[in-house]
BAKEVEX-626836 format. One record per residue: y, x, z of N, C-alpha, C in turn; residue number from 1. Coordinates in steps of 0.001 Angstrom, whole numbers. Layout:
N
+---------+---------+---------+---------+---------+---------+---------+---------+---------+-----+
|     n.v |     n.u |     n.w |    ca.v |    ca.u |    ca.w |     c.v |     c.u |     c.w |  nr |
+---------+---------+---------+---------+---------+---------+---------+---------+---------+-----+
|       Y |       X |       Z |       Y |       X |       Z |       Y |       X |       Z | NUM |
...
+---------+---------+---------+---------+---------+---------+---------+---------+---------+-----+
//
This chain:
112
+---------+---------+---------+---------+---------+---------+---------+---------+---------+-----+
|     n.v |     n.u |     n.w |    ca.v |    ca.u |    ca.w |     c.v |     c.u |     c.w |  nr |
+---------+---------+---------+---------+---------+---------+---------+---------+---------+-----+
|   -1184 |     839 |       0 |       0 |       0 |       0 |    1248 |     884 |       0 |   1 |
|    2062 |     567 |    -394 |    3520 |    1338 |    -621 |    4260 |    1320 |     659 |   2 |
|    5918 |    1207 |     756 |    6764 |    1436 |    1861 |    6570 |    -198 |    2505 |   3 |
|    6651 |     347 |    3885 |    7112 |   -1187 |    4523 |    8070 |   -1603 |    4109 |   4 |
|    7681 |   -3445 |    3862 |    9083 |   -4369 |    3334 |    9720 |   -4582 |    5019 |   5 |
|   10706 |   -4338 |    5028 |   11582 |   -4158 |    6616 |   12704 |   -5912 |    6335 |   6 |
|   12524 |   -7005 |    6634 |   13262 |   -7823 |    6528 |   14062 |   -8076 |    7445 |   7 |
|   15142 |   -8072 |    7629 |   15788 |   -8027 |    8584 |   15550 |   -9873 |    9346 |   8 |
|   15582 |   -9684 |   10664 |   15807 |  -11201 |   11006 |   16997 |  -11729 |   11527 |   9 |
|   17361 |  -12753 |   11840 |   18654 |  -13391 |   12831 |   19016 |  -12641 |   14003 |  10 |
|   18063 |  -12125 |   14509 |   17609 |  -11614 |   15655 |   18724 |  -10227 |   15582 |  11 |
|   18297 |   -9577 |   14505 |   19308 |   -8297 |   13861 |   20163 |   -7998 |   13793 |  12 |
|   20745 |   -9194 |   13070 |   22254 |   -9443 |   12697 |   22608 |  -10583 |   12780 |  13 |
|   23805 |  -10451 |   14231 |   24263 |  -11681 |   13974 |   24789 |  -12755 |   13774 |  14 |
|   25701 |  -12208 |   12503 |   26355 |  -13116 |   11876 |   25488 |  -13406 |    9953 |  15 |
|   24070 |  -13479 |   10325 |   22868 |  -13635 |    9725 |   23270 |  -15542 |    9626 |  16 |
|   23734 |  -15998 |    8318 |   23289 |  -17164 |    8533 |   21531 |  -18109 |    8531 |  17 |
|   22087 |  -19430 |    8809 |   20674 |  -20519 |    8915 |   19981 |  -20276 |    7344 |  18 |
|   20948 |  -20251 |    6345 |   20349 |  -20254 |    4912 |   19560 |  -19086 |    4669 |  19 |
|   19806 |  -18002 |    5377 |   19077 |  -16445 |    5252 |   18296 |  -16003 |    5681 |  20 |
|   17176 |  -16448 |    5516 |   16190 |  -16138 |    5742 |   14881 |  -15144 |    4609 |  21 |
|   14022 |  -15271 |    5553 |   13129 |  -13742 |    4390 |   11974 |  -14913 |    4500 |  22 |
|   11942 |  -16048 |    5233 |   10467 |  -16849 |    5375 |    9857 |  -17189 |    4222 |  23 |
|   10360 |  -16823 |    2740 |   10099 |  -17168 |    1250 |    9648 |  -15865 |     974 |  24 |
|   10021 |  -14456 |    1407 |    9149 |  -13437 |    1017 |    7804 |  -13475 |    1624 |  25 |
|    7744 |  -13873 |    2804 |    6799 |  -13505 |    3603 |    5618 |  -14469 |    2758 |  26 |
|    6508 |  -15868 |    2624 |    4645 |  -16259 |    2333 |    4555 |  -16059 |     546 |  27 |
|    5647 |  -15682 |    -135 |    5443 |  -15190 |   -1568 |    4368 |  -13986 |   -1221 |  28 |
|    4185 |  -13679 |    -262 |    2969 |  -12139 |    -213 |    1736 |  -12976 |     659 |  29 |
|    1780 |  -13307 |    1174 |     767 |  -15337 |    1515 |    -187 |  -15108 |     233 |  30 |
|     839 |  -16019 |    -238 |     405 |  -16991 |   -1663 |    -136 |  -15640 |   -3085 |  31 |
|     592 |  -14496 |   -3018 |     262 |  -13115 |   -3615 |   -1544 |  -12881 |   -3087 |  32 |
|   -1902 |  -13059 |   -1949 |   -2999 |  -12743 |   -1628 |   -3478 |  -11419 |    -144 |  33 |
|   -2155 |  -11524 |       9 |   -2219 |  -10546 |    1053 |   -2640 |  -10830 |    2313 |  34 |
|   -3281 |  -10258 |    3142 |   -3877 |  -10306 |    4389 |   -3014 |  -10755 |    5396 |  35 |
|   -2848 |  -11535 |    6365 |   -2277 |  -11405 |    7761 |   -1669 |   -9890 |    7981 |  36 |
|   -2915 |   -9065 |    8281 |   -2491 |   -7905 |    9115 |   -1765 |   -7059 |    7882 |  37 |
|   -1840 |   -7649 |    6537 |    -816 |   -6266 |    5988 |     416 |   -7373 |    6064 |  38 |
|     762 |   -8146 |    5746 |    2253 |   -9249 |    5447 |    2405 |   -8736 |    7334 |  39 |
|    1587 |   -8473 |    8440 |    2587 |   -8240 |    9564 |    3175 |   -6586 |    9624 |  40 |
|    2629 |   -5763 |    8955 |    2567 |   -4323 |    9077 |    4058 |   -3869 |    8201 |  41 |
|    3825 |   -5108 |    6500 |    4929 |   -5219 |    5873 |    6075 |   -5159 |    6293 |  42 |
|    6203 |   -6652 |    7074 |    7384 |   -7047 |    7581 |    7541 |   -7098 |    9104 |  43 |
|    6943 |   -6850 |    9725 |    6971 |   -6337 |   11158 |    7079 |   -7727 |   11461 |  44 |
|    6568 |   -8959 |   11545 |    6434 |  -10008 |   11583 |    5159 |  -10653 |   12681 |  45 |
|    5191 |  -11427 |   13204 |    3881 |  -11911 |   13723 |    2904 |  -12599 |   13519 |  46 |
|    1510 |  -12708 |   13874 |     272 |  -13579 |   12634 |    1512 |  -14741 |   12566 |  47 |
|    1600 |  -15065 |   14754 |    2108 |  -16545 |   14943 |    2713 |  -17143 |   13729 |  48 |
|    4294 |  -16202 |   13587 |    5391 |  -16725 |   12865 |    5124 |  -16433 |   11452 |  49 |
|    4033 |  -16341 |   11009 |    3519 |  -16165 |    9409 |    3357 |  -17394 |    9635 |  50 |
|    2224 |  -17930 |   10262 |    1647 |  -19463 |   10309 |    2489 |  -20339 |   10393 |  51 |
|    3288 |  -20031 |   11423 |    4381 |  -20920 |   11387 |    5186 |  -21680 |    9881 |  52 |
|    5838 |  -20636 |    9392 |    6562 |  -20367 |    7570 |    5191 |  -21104 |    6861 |  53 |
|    3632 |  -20645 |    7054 |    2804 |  -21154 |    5996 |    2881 |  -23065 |    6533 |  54 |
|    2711 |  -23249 |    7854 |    3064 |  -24620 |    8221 |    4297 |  -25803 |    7511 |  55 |
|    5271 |  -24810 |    7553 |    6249 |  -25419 |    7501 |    6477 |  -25939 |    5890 |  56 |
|    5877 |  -24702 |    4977 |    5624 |  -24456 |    3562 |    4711 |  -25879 |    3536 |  57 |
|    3505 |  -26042 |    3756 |    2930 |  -26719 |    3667 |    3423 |  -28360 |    3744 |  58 |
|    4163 |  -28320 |    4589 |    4942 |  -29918 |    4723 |    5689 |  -30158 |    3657 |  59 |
|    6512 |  -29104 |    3529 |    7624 |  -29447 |    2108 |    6412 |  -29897 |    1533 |  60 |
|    5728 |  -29118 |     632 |    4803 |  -29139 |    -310 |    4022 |  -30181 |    -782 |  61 |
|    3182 |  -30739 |     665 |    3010 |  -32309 |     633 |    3577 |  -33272 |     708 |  62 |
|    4528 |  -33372 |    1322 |    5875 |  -34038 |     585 |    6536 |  -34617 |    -655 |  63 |
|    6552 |  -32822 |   -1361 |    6761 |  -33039 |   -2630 |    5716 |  -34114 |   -3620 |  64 |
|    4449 |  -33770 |   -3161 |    3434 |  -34340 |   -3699 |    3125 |  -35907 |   -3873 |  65 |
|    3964 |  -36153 |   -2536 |    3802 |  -37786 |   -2423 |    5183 |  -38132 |   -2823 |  66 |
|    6042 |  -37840 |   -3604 |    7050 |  -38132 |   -4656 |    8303 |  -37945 |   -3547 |  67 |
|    8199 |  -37426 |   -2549 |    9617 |  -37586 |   -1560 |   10586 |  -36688 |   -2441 |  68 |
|   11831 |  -36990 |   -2349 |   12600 |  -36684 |   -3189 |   13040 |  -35503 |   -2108 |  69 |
|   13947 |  -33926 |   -2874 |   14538 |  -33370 |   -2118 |   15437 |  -33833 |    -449 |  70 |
|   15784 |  -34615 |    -641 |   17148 |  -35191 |     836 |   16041 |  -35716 |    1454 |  71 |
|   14881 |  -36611 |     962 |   13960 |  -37345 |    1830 |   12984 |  -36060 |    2539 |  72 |
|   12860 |  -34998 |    1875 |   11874 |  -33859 |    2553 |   13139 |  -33242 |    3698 |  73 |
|   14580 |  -32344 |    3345 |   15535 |  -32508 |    4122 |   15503 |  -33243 |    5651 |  74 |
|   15307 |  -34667 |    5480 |   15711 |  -35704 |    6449 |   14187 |  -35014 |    7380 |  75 |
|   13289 |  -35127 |    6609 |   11709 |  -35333 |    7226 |   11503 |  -34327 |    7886 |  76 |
|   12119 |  -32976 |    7496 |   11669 |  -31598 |    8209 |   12924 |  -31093 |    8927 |  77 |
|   13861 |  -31187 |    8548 |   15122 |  -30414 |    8986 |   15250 |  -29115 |    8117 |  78 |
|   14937 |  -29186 |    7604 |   15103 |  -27956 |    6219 |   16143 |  -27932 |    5369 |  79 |
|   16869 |  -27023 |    5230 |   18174 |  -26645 |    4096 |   17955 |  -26996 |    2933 |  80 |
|   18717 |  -27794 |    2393 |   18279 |  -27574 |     847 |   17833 |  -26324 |    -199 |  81 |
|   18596 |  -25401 |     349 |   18299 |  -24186 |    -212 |   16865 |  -23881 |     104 |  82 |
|   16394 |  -24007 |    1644 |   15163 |  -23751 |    1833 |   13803 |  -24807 |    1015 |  83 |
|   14058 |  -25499 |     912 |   13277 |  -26336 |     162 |   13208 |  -26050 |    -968 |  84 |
|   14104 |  -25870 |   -2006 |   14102 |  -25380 |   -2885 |   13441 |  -24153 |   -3543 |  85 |
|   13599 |  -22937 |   -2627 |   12838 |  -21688 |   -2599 |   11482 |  -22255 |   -2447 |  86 |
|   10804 |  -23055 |   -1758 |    9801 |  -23374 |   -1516 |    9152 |  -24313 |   -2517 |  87 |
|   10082 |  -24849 |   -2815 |    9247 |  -25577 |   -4624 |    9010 |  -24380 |   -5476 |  88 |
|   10021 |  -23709 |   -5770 |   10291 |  -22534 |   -6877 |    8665 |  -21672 |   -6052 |  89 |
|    8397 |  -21598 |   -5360 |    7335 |  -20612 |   -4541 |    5786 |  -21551 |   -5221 |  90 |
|    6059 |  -22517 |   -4810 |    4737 |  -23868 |   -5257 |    4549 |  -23849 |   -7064 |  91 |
|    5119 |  -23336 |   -7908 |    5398 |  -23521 |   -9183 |    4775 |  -21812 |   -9462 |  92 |
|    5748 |  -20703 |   -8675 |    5152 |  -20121 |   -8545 |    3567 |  -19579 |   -9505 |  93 |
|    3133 |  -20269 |   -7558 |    2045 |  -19903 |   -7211 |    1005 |  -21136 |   -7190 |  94 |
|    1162 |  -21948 |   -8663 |     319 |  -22905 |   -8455 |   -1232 |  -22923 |   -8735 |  95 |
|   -1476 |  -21694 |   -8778 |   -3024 |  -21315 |   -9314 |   -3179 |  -20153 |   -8273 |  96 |
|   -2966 |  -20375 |   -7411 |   -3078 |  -19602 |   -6003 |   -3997 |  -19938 |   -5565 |  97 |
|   -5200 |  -19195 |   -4793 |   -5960 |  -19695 |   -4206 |   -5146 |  -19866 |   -2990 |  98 |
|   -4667 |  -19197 |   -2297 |   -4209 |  -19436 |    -941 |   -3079 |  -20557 |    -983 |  99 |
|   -2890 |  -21177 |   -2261 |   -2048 |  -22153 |   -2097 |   -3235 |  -23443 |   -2102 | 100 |
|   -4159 |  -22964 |   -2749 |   -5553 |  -24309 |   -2508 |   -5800 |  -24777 |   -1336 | 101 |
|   -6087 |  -22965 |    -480 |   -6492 |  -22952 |     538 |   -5729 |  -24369 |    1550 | 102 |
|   -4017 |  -24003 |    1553 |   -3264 |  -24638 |    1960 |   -3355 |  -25996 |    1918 | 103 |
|   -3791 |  -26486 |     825 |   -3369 |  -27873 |     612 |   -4873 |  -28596 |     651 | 104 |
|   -5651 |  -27663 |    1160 |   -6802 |  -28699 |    1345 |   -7306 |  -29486 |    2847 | 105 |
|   -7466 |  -30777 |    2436 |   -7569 |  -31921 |    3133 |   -8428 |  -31271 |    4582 | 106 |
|   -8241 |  -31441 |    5840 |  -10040 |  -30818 |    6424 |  -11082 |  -32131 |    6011 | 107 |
|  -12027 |  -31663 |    6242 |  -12744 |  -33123 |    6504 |  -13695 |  -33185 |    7460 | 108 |
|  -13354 |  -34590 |    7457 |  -13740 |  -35347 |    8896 |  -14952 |  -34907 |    9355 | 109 |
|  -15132 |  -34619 |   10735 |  -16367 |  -34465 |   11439 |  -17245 |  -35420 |   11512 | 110 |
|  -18767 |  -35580 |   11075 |  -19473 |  -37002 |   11282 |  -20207 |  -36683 |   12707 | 111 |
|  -19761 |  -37701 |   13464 |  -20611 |  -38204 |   14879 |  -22188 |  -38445 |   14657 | 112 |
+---------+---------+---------+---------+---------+---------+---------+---------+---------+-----+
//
């Protein structure tokens, strides 16, 4: 693997706005195919707050799917438009992703 990707967080800098975030690189290397432990080594990041971004990814996403319009995903998550957006552009992407399959598959039900 090459140089660590070093993303800076809020945490860093801070007059870092809400719109600036790196949570679109992190899971663009997700959805790329990369491991947990290298996307944390990358970005000095945690499994937690990977899962978190892949969670949150995931809601837009199904969302989108069930025809909610941009402002209706907005209202539903609390998400920026900008952030939503990156996150379609990410889904288009990476729509022959396995780890975007992975994502969007249903569990299924346990039989008693």
């Amino acid at each position: 693997m090459g140089q660590p990707l070093i993303l800076p967080s809020r945490g860093w800098r801070h007059e870092m706005g809400r719109g600036q975030t790196h949570k679109t690189q992190i899971l663009d290397l997700y959805l790329s195919g990369y491991q947990f432990s290298d996307i944390e080594r990358r970005t000095h990041h945690s499994e937690t707050a990977i899962k978190r971004y892949i969670q949150d990814f995931a809601r837009v996403v199904l969302l989108h799917k069930k025809a909610f319009s941009i402002d209706q995903i907005r209202i539903s998550t609390g998400f920026s438009h900008r952030l939503i957006g990156e996150y379609l552009k990410l889904l288009k992407q990476h729509s022959q992703s396995t780890q975007l399959k992975r994502i969007l598959q249903t569990p299924k039900k346990k039989r008693s």
